[in-house]
N, C-alpha and C positions, 0 to 999 in steps of 0.2 A: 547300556541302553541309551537311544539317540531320542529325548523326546521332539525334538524339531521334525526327526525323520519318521518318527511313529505317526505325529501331525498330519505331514505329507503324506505319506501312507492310507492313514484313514481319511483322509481328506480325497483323493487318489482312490478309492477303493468306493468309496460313499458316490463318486460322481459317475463311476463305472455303474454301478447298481442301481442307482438314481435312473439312468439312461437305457437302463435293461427292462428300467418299468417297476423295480424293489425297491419301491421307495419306505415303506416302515424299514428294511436291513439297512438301506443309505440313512435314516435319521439317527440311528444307531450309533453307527462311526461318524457321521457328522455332528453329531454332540459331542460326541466323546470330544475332537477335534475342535468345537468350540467353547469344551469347557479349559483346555488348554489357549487357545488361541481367542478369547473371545472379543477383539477389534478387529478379527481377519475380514475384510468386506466378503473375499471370494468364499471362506468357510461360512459365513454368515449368509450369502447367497444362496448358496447351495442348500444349507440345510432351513431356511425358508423354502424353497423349493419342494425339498422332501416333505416338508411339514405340511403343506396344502395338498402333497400329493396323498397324505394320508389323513385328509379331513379335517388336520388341527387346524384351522383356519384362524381362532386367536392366537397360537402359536406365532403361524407362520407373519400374520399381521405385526408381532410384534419383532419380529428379527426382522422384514422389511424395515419398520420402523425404526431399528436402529442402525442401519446402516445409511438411511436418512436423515438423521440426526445427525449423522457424519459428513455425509456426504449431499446436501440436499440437493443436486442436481442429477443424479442417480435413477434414472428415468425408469432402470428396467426395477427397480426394488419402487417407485410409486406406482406403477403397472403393478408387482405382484400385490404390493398394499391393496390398492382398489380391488384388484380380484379377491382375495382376502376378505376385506370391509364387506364387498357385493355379498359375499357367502354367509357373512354373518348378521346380516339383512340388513348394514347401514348403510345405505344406498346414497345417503347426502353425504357423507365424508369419503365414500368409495369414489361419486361424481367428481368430488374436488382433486384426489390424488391421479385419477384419470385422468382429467381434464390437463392437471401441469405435465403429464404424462407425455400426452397427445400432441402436445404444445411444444415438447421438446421434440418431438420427433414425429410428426405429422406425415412419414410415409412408410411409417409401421400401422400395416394394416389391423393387426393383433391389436395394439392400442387404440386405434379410431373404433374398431366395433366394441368392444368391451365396452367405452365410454359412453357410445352409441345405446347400447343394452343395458346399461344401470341409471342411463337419462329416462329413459322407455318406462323401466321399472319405477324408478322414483315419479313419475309423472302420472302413472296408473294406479300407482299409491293412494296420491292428492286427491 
């Protein structure tokens, strides 16, 4: 038995399902996969990904997070951060991972509204 290749595999198999719209069966093997691999930025990607698609929103917050920790310039994991943060009603630390988000890539429209929507929201707060 290849665990590198069982990795890929469930790594591999979790992004197929992720993208069929099964994301609780993609968090499955993408765990599994990151409890083997767990510095992979792209398994860590992924199964933040599945994690918000299945509501776990501190989950998924804290796997962006750590591949920010890694990588801080890593725009599409402070975009999922923020969406993340948004879901779990902290809208001032969602505004801030947006915002450097936005910042890094200002013609992604995905990030300008998002960041646009949780300004909105924090400000209707106040």
């Amino acid at each position: 038995m290849d665990p590198a290749g069982d990795v890929y595999d469930w790594y591999q198999r979790g992004l197929q399902l992720l993208t069929a719209g099964s994301a609780a069966a993609a968090v499955q093997l993408l765990a599994r996969a990151a409890d083997v691999e767990p510095h992979s930025p792209s398994i860590r990607e992924a199964l933040a990904r599945a994690l918000f698609g299945v509501r776990q929103y501190a989950d998924a917050a804290d796997c962006f997070r750590s591949i920010i920790e890694t990588n801080p310039a890593e725009d599409y994991a402070l975009f999922g951060l923020g969406l993340s943060l948004s879901r779990l009603g902290a809208f001032e630390a969602a505004v801030e991972h947006l915002a450097l988000a936005a910042a890094m890539r200002p013609d992604n429209k995905h990030y300008t509204t998002a960041l646009r929507q949780a300004r909105a929201t924090l400000n209707a707060r106040r």
